[in-house]
C-alpha positions in Angstrom: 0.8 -31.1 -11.7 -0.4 -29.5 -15.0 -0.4 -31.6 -18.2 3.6 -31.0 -20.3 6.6 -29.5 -18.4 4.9 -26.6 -16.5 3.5 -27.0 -13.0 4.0 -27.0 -9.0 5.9 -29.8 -7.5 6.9 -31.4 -4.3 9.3 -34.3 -4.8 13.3 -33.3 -5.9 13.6 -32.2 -9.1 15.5 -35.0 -11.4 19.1 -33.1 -13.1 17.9 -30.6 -15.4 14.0 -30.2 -14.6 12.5 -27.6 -16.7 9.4 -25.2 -16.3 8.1 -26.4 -12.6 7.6 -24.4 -8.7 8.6 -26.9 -6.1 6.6 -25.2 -3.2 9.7 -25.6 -0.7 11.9 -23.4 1.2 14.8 -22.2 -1.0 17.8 -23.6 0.9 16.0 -27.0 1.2 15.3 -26.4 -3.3 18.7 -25.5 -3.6 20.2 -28.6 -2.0 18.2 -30.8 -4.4 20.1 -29.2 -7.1 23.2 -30.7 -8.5 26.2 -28.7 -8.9 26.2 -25.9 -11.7 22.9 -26.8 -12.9 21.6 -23.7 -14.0 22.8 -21.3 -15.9 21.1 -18.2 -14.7 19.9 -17.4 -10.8 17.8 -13.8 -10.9 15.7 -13.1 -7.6 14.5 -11.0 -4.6 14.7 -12.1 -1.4 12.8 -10.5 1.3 14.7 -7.0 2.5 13.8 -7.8 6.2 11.6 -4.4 6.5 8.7 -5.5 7.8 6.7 -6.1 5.1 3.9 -8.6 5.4 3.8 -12.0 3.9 1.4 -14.9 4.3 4.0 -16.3 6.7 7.9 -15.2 6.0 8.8 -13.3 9.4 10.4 -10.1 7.7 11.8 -8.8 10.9 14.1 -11.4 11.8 17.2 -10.3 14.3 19.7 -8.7 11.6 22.4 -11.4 12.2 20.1 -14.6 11.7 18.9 -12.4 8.4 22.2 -12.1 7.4 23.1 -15.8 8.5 20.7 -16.8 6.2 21.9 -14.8 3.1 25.2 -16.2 3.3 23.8 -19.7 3.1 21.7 -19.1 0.6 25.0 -17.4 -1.2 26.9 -20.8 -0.7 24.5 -23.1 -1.8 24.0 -20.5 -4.6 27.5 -20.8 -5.7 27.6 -24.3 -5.4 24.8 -24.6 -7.9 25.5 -21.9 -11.0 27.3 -23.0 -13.8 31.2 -21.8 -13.8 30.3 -19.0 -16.8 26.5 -18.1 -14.7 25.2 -15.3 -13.7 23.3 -14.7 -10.4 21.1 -11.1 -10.4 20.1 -10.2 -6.8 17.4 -7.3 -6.6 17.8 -6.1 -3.3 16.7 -2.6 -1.6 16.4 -0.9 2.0 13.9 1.4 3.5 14.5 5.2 4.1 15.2 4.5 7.6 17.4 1.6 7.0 19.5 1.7 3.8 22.0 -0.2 4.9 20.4 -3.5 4.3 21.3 -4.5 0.7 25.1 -3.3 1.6 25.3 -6.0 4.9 23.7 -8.6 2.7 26.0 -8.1 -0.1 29.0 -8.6 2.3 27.6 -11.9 2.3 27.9 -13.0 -1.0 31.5 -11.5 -1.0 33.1 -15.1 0.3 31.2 -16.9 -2.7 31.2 -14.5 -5.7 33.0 -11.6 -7.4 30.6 -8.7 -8.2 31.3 -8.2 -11.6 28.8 -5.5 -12.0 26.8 -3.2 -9.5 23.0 -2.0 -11.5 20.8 0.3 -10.5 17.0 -0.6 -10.9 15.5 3.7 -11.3 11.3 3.0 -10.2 11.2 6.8 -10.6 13.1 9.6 -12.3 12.6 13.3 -12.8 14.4 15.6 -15.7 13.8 18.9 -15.9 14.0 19.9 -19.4 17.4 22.8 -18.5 18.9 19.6 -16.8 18.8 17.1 -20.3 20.2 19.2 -23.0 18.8 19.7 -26.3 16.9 16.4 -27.2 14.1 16.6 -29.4 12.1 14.3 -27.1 12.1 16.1 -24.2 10.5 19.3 -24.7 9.2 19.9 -20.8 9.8 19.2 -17.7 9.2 15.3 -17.1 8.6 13.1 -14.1 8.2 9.6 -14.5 7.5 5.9 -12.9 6.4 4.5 -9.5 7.0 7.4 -7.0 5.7 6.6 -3.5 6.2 9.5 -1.3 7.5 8.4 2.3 6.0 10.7 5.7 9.2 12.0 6.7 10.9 15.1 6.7 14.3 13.5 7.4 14.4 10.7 5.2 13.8 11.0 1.3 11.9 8.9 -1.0 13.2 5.1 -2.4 13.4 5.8 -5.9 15.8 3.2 -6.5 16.5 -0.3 -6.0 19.6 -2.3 -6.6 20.6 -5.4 -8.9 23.8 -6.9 -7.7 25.9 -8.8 -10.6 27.4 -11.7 -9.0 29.8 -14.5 -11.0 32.8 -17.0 -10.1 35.4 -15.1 -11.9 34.0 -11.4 -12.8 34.9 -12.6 -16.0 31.8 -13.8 -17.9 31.2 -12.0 -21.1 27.4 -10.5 -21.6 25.3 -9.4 -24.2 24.9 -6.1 -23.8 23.4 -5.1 -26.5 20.4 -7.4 -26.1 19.2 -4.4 -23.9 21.1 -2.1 -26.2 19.2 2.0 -27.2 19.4 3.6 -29.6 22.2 6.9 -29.8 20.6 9.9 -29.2 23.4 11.6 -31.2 23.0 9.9 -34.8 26.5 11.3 -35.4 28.3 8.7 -33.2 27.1 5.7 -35.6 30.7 5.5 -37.9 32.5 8.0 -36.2 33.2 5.6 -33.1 35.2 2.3 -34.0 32.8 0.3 -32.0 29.4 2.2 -33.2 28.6 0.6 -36.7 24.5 0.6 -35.6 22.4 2.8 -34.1 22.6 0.9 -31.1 24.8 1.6 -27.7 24.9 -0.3 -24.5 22.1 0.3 -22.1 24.8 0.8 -19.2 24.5 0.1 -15.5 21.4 2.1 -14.8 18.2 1.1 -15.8 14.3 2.6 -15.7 11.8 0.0 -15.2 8.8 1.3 -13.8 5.7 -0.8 -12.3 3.0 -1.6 -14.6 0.1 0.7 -13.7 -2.3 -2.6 -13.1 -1.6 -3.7 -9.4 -5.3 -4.7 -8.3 -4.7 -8.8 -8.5 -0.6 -8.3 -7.1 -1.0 -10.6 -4.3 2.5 -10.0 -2.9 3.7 -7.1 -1.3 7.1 -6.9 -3.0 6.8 -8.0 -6.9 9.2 -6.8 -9.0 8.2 -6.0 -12.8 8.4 -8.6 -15.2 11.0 -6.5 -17.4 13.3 -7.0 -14.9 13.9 -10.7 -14.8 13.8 -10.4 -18.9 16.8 -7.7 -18.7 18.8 -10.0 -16.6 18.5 -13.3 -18.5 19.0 -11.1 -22.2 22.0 -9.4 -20.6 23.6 -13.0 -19.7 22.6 -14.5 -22.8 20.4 -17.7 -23.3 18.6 -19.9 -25.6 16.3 -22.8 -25.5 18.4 -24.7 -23.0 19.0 -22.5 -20.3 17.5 -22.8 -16.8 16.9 -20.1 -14.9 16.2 -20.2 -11.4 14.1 -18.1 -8.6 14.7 -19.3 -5.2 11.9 -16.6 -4.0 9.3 -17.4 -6.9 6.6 -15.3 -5.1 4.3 -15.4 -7.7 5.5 -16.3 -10.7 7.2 -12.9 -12.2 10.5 -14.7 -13.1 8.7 -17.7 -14.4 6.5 -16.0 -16.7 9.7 -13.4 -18.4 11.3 -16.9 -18.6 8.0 -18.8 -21.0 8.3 -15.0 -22.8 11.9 -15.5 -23.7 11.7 -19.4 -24.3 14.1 -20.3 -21.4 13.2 -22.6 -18.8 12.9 -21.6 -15.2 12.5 -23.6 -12.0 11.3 -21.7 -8.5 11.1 -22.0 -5.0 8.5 -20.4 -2.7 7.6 -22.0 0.7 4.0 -19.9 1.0 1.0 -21.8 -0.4 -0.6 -19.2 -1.5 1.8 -17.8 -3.5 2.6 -20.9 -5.4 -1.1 -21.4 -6.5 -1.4 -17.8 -7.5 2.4 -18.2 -9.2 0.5 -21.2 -11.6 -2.6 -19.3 -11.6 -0.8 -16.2 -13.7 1.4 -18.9 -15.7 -1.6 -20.2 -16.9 -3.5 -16.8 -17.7 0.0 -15.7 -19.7 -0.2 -19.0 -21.7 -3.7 -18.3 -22.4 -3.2 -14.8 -23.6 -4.9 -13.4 -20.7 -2.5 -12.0 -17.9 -2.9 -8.1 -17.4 -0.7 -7.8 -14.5 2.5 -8.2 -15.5 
């Protein structure tokens, strides 16, 4: 383990461990957890598409896959505080976009979905279609498009962030991830507008950074993703977030960038050590990958 609070370890976590990646599978992380220990869960599971990891199977049966979420949503439940939040980034494939609706049937036993988001990778506006905003003056096409070879299915453009609490009840702060109006006449007119400042709503553009050449795992998710979920809840110095699919180290480093504490599970090796690896270039000032 690395000198201070950050590192990898292997032993159970004491209560409220801060700033480590237990190299374990999740379920077996999770049950070394006491009850509502953290505050904040935000993670991606495998979508069981076939993708290729070092050594996750992601084309189990579809029942065992979905066996597996629901225990992962109990033991998830068991281990959020009452007023947490849980974020699950979850997507399909255009021949099978059914998956993140099955697995979310899952969770429905444990949690209420207090709010369904929509993670846009790639958008385009044409200029007749957005009215008459200074900023757009063209046509625009924007983000990570990756064209699929297929004439029946269309491009995945779009991912999904589930919202799961115990209640649906837990209040957020939604203008941590607030924009600005584009109609400057709202500010005072509306009750509620006394800023220029307007909740971001449920559907959010966060694009892949352009640098992939050291992304060791097929199925990152940007750093500004992680960062929108844990601003939206609300935290301070205290709160611990936790990835039970750490991959490598997105969620840990949005966490050290925010001042929250994180802890992460990730069963592959290889991951882990390039998880600390990227912890240690961020600390250092050098990470150009996220």
């Amino acid at each position: 383990m690395h000198s201070g609070e950050a590192g990898r370890e292997d032993g159970a976590p004491p209560e409220r461990t801060r700033n480590v990646i237990l190299q374990v599978d999740c379920l077996e992380g999770m049950r070394r957890l006491p009850d509502a220990s953290v505050e904040i869960i935000v993670t991606s599971p495998p979508y069981n598409i076939g993708k290729i990891y070092h050594t996750h199977n992601d084309q189990l049966p579809r029942d065992h896959y979905l066996a597996w979420m629901g225990d992962i949503a109990r033991e998830a439940k068991r281990i959020l505080s009452h007023e947490g939040s849980f974020f699950l980034n979850i997507g399909g494939k255009p021949s099978d976009p059914w998956v993140p609706f099955d697995v979310i049937q899952q969770f429905r036993p444990h949690f209420t979905l207090q709010n369904a988001i929509h993670w846009v990778k790639s958008i385009a506006i044409e200029k007749a279609d957005a009215g008459n905003y200074d900023a757009i003056r063209s046509d625009v096409a924007v983000g990570h498009y990756q064209p699929v070879n297929s004439n029946r299915f269309l491009s995945q453009s779009h991912e999904h962030i589930f919202h799961f609490t115990g209640s649906g009840a837990v209040p957020l702060d939604k203008l941590s991830i607030g924009v600005q109006y584009q109609d400057k006449s709202n500010i005072g007119r509306w009750k509620h507008a006394t800023r220029d400042l307007r909740e971001r709503g449920n559907v959010w553009f966060i694009p892949y950074s352009t640098v992939r050449s050291r992304r060791a795992h097929p199925t990152t998710f940007p750093e500004k993703l992680p960062e929108m979920c844990i601003k939206l809840h609300g935290y301070d110095r205290h709160t611990v977030v936790l990835d039970p699919f750490m991959g490598i180290g997105t969620t840990a480093i949005a966490c050290l960038r925010l001042g929250a504490g994180y802890i992460g599970f990730e069963i592959d090796p290889y991951y882990c050590s390039v998880a600390e690896e990227r912890i240690e270039d961020f600390k250092a000032g050098t990470l150009t990958d996220s």
